[in-house]
C-alpha positions as CSV (number, residue, x, y, z in Angstrom):
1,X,-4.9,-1.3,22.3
2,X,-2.4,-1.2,19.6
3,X,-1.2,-3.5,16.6
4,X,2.2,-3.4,14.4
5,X,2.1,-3.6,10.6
6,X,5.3,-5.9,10.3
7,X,7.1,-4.9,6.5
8,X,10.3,-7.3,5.9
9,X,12.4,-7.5,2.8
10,X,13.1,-11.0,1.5
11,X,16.2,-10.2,0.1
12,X,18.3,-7.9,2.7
13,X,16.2,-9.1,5.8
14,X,15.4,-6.1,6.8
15,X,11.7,-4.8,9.1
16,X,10.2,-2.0,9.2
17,X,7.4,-1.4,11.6
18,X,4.6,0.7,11.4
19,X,2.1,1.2,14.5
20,X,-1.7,1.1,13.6
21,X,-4.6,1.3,15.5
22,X,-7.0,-1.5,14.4
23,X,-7.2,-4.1,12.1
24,X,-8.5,-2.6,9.1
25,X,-8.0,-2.0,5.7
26,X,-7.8,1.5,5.8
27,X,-5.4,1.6,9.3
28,X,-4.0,-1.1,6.6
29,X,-3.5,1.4,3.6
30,X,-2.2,4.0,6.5
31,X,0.5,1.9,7.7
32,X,1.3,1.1,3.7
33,X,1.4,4.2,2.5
34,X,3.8,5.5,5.5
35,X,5.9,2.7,4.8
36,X,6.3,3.5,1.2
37,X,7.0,7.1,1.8
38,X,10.0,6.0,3.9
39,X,11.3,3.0,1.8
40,X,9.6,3.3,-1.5
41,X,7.2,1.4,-3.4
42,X,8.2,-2.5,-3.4
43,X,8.0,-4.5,-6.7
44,X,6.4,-7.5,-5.4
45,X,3.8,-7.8,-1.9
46,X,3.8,-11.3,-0.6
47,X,0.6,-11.4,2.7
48,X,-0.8,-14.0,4.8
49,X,-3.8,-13.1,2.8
50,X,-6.0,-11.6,6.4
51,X,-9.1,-10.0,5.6
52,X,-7.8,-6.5,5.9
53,X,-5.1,-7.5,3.4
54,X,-7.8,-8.3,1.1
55,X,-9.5,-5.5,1.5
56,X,-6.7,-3.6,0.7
57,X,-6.1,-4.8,-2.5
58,X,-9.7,-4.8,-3.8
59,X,-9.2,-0.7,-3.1
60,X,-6.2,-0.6,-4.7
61,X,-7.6,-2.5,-8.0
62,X,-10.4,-0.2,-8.2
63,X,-7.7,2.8,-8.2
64,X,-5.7,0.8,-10.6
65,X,-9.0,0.8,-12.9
66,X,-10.1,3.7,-12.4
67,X,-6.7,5.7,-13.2
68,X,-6.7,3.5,-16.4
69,X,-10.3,4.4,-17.5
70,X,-9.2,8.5,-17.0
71,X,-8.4,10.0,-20.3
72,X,-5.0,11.2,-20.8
73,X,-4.4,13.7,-18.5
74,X,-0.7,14.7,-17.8
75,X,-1.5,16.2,-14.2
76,X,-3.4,13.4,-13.1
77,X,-1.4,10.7,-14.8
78,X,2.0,12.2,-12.8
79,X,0.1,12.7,-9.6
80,X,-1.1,8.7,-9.7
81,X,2.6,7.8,-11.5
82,X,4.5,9.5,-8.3
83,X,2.0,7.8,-5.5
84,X,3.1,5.3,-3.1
85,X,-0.4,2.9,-3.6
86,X,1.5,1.5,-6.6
């Protein structure tokens, strides 16, 4: 059994799908991170809020923290700056 992750852009009304396995956050961050290599990193996320969703985002705020707690490290700082979880 299969699922879609279903991406649609609110202003040009276009989808992108992206196939995942199961309905977790990680399958989740897969599909996300796919999507962003192909279309780029969207400004604003709007979700129906599932739990996977959630789940999603409480990973992504502890990277967000945790690449704000690093010192200033220019390598690390341009690998985070260029990755599609932002």
């Amino acid at each position: 059994m299969g699922y879609i992750a279903l991406f649609v852009c609110l202003a040009t009304k276009a989808v992108h799908i992206e196939a995942v396995e199961d309905l977790t956050t990680d399958s989740f961050i897969a599909a996300f991170r796919r999507f962003s290599a192909r279309r780029g990193a969207p400004r604003h996320i709007y979700s129906d809020n599932g739990t996977n969703f959630i789940g999603a985002r409480r990973k992504l705020e502890d990277i967000r923290k945790l690449r704000l707690s690093l010192p200033t490290n220019e390598s690390i700082s341009y690998y985070l700056s260029k990755s599609s979880l932002y």
